[in-house]
DOLO-759556 format. One line per 8 residues: number of its first residue (from 1); their letters; for each residue y, z, x of C-alpha. Coordinates in steps of 0.001 Angstrom, whole numbers, plus 500000, padded with zeros to 6 digits. Each point is the difference from the previous one (the first is absolute). Last residue first. Layout:
BEGIN
NUM = a = Y,Z,X ~ ...;
//
This chain:
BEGIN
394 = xxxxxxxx = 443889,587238,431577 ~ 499283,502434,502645 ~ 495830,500039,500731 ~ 498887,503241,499546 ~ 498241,501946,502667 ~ 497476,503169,500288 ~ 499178,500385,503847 ~ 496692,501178,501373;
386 = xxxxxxxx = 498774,502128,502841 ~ 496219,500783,501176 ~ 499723,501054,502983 ~ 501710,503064,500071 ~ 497834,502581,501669 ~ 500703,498813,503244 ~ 502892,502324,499972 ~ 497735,503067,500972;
378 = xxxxxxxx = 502323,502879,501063 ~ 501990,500048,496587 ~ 496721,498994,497615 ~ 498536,497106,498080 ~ 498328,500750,496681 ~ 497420,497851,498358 ~ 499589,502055,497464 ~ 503616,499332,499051;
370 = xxxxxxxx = 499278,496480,499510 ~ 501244,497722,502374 ~ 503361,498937,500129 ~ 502699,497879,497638 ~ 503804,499755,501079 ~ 501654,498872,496927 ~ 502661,497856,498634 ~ 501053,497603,502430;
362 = xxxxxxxx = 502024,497678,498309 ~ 499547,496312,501125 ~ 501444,497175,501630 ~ 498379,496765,499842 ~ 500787,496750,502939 ~ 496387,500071,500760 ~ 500618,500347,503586 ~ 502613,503179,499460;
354 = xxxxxxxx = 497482,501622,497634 ~ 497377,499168,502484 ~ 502272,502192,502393 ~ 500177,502645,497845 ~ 496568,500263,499361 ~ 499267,500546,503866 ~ 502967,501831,500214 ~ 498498,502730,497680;
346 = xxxxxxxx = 496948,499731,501467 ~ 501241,500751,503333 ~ 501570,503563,498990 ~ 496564,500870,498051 ~ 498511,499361,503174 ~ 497388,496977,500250 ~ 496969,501197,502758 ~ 498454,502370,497208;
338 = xxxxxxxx = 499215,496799,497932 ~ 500101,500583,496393 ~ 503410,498106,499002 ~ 500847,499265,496373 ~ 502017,498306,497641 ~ 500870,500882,496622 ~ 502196,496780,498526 ~ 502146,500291,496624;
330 = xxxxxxxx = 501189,496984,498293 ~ 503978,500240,498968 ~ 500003,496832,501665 ~ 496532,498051,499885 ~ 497629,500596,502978 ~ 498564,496649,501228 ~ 502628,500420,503062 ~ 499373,503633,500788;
322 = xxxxxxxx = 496422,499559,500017 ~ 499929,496945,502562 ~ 502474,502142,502711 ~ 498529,502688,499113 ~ 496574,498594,501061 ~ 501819,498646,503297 ~ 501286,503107,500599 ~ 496620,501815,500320;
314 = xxxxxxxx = 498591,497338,501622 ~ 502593,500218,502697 ~ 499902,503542,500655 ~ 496390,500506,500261 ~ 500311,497058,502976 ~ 502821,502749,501527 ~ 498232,502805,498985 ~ 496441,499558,501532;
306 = xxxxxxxx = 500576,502201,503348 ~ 501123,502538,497160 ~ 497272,500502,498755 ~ 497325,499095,497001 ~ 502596,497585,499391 ~ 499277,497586,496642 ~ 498291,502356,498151 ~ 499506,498278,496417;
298 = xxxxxxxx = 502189,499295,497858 ~ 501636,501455,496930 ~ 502743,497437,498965 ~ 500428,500799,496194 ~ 502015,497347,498076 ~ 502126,500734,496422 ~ 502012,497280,498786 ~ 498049,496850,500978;
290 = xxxxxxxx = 501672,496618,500961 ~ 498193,496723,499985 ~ 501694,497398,501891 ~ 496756,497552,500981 ~ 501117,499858,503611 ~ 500625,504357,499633 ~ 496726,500330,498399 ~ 497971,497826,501979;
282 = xxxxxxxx = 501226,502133,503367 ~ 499536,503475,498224 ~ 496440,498702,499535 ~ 499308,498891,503313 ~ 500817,503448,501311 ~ 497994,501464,497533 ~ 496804,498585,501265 ~ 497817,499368,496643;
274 = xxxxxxxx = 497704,501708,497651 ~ 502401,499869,496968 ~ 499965,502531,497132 ~ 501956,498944,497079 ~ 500441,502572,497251 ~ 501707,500572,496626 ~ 496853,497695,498779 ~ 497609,502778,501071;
266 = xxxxxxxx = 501403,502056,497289 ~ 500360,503555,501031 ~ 497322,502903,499269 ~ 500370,501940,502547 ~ 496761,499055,501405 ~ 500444,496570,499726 ~ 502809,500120,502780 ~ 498131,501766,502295;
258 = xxxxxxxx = 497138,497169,499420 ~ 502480,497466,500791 ~ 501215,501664,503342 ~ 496326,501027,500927 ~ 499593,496569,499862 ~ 502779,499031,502129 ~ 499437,502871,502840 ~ 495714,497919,499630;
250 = xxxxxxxx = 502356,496627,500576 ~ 501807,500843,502906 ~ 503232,498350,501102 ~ 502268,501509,497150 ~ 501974,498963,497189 ~ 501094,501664,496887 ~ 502006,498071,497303 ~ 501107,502690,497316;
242 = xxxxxxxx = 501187,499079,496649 ~ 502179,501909,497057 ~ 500439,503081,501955 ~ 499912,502705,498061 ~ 500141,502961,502004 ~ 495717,500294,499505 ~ 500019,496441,501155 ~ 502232,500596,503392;
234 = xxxxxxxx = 497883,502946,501425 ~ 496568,498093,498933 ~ 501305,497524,502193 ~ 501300,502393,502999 ~ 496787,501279,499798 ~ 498075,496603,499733 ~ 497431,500598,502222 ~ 501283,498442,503458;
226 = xxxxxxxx = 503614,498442,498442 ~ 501370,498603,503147 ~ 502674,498045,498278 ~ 500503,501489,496549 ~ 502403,497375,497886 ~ 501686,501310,497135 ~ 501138,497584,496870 ~ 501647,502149,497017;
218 = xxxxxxxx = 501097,503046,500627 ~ 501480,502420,497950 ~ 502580,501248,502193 ~ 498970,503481,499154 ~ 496239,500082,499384 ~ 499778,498008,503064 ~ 502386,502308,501980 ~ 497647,502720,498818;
210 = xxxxxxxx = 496725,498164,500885 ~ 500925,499190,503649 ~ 500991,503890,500512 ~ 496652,500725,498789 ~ 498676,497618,502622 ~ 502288,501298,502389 ~ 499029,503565,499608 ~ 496159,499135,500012;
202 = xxxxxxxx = 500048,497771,503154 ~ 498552,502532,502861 ~ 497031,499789,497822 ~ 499262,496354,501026 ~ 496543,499723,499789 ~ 496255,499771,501294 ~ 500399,502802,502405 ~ 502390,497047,502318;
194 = xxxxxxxx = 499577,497029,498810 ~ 496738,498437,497960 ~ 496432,501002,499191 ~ 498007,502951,500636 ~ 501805,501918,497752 ~ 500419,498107,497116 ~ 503146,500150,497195 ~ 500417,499890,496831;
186 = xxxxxxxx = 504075,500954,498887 ~ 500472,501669,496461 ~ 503651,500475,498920 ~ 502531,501901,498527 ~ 500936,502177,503448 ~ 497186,499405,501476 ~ 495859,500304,499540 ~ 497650,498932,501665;
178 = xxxxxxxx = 496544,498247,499678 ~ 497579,499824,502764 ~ 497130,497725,501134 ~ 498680,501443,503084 ~ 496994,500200,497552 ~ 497335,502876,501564 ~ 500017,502649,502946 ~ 500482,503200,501311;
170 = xxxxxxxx = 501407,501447,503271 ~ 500540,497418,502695 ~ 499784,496908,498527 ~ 500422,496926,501158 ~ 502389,498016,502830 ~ 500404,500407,503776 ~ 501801,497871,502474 ~ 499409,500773,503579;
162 = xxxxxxxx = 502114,502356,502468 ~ 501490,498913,503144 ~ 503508,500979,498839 ~ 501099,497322,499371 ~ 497186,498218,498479 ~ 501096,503120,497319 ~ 503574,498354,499610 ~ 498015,497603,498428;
154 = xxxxxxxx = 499391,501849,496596 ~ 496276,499911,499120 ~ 499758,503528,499746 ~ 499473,500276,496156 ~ 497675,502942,499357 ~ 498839,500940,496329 ~ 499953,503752,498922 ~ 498402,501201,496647;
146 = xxxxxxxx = 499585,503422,499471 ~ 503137,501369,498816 ~ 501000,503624,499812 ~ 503395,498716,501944 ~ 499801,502910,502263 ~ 496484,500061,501227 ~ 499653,496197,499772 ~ 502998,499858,502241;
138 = xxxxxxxx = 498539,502486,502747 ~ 497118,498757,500015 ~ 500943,496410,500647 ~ 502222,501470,502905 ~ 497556,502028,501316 ~ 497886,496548,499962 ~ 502481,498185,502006 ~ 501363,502311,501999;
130 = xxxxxxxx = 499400,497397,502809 ~ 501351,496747,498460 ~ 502928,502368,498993 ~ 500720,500175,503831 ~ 499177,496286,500952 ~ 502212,498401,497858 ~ 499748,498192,496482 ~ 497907,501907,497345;
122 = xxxxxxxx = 500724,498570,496663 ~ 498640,502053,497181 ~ 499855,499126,496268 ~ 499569,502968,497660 ~ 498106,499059,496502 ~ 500496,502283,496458 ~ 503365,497965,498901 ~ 500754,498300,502951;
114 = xxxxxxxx = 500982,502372,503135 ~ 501345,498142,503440 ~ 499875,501934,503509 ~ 501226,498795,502898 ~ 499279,501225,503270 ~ 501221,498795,503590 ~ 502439,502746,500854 ~ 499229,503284,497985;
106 = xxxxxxxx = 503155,502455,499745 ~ 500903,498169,496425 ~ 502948,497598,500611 ~ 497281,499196,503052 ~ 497643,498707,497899 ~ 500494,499795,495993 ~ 497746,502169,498385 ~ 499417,500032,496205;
98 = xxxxxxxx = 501321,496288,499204 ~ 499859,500003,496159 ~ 497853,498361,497190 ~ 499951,502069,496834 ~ 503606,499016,499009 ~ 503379,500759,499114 ~ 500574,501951,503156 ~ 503521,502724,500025;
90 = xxxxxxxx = 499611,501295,503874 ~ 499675,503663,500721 ~ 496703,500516,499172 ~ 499004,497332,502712 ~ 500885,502384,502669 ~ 496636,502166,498915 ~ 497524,496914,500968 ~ 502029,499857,503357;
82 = xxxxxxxx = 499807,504062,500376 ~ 496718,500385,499424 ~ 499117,496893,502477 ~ 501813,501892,502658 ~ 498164,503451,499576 ~ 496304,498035,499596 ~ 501188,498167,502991 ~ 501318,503119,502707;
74 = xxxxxxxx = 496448,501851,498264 ~ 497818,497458,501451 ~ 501338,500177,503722 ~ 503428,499429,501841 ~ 501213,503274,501135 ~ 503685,500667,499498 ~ 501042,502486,501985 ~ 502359,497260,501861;
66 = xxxxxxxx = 501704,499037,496866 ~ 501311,496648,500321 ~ 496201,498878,498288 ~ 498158,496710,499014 ~ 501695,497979,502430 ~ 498892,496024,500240 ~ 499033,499048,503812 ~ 499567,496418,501415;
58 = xxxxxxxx = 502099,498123,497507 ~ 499236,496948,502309 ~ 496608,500575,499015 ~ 496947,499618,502041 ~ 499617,503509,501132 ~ 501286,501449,496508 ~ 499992,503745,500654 ~ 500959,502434,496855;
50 = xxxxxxxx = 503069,502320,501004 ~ 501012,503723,500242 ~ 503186,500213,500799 ~ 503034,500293,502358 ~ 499197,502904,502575 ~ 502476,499337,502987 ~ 498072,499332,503202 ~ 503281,498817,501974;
42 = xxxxxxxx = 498993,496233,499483 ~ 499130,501562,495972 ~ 497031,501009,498830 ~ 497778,498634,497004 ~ 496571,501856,499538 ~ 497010,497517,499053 ~ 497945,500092,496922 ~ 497207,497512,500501;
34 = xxxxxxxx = 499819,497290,497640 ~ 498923,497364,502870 ~ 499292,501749,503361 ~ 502979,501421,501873 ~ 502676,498842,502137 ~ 502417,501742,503108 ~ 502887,498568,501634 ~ 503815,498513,500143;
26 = xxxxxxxx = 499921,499419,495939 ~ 503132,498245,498274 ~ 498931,496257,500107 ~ 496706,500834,498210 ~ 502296,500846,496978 ~ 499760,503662,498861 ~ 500919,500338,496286 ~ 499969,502840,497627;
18 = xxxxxxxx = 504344,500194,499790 ~ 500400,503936,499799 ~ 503603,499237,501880 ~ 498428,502015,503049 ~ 497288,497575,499846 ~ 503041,496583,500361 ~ 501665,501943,502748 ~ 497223,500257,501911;
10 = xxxxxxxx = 499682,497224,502186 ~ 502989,501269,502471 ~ 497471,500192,502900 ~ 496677,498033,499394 ~ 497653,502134,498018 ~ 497032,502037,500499 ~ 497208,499758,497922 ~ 497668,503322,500016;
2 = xx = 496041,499665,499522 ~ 498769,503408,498595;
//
């Protein structure tokens, strides 16, 4: 067994059950790629058991804290039990939810996404890379399902040394798929598109989106960012009178209108825009159209914090746009999905385009991810997504 040793006073972070070793932390030892390694403090404290990353500058993610833990096939079929068996406790209006969530679940680098009868895997370090097929197994075992489609095409896996990988692993067919949630249908594809092929971590907010619609009955929303259309289909089934969705790709605005016909809502409530939304905001403000209902749900701006300062001024400058085309009394949910942009600087971010727009505004709501999607006390990190619900003072 390979054993890490780190630099003096480097420990404080393990002994807080925080899974991360940074490359800066370690005075000696290494291991192959995947291979379990034992953590040990400068005074050969036992900290964890960890996956090696060599090229990573996450260079070890702990599996264990519990030194009689052994890291083999039974430590994964136990931890993915106990993931799938977590999501009992959480109300979901749907048959697409987030099954295993990384390190808010004991397993660093794995995600886990279930549609309907399909599981969607994303397998982003070098440990989970490893247990790869024990942890196929293991999920198929316990789910009852048999089909299992891969989607590690993520690029934090170039960081780790490892190469994109795509296609089935267990089962095949149409990667097609039809959900449902809350009082909607949502199509989706698995091979194609963000993330596991959707936004699951949205489901709360989109429901949330509906119920203010149904509400403040409104009349003109704008969805910047759209994708698919959730937030759309969201906004129609509240009764929203028209929806103007824009988003850069074309196939995310297809699947938008096609989301849209399959709940059975008139096209001509709709306008679905392939364009740059930036631009849009822009030609909206010059022309003096007003909206009052816009969803700002963009995409990750600051993958880390090295990134938040430039993440910080696009984010305000769309705020800045939104909150002046919003009419008062209109309500804005805005959003913030890169881990690098704290729920503490988001807040001033919108704040200050507030302040630049010359618009104040009620905060309403705080808005997270999905509770399947859980973050946990040692493991911060877990927020990335964060959102704000705000109305426009008269």
């Amino acid at each position: 067994m390979n054993i890490i040793r780190l630099k003096d006073g480097r420990e404080r972070s393990l002994l807080r059950r925080h899974p991360w070793v940074f490359d800066g932390a370690i005075a000696s030892g290494g291991g192959d790629s995947g291979e379990t390694v034992r953590i040990e403090s400068h005074a050969g404290q036992f900290l964890g058991w960890a996956a090696f990353s060599p090229s990573s500058k996450i260079r070890a993610r702990v599996w264990s804290f519990n030194e009689a833990q052994r890291i083999d096939a039974s430590f994964f079929i136990a931890r993915i039990a106990q993931a799938i068996s977590a999501r009992s406790l959480f109300d979901i209006k749907s048959d697409g939810l987030r099954l295993i969530h990384g390190e808010s679940d004991g397993l660093p680098g794995l995600v886990v996404d279930r549609y309907g009868d399909t599981l969607v895997a994303q397998f982003s370090s070098c440990g989970t890379e490893k247990w790869k097929s024990v942890i196929v197994d293991a999920l198929l075992a316990q789910t009852g399902l048999t089909r299992l489609y891969e989607r590690s095409d993520a690029s934090v896996r170039t960081l780790e040394g490892l190469p994109e990988a795509t296609g089935w692993l267990a089962g095949s067919g149409d990667t097609g798929i039809t959900i449902t949630e809350h009082d909607w249908k949502l199509s989706l594809d698995v091979a194609e598109g963000h993330k596991t092929g959707f936004y699951l971590d949205q489901r709360d907010s989109r429901q949330k989106f509906a119920a203010y619609a149904r509400r403040l009955g409104f009349k003109d929303v704008l969805n910047c960012y759209c994708y698919t259309g959730g937030f759309t289909v969201a906004a129609l089934a509240g009764g929203a009178q028209h929806v103007t969705s824009i988003d850069s790709s074309g196939p995310a605005i297809e699947r938008a209108r096609a989301n849209v016909a399959l709940n059975g809502f008139d096209a001509g409530r709709t306008t679905m825009l392939d364009a740059d939304v930036n631009a849009m905001l822009r030609q909206y403000l010059k022309e003096g159209r007003t909206f009052d209902a816009i969803v700002l749900d963009p995409p990750k701006f600051a993958p880390t914090v090295t990134h938040a300062e430039r993440a910080a001024r696009a984010y305000k400058d769309i705020n800045r746009l939104a909150l002046s085309i919003l009419a008062p009394g209109g309500v804005l949910f805005t959003y913030s999905c890169s881990g690098g942009i704290s729920a503490d600087l988001f807040h001033k971010i919108v704040a200050s385009a507030g302040t630049d727009a010359g618009v104040d505004a009620f905060i309403c709501e705080r808005m997270g991810g999905a509770p399947d999607h859980p973050m946990t006390v040692a493991f911060p990190e877990g927020e990335y997504l964060k959102g704000l619900v705000l109305v426009r003072k008269p």
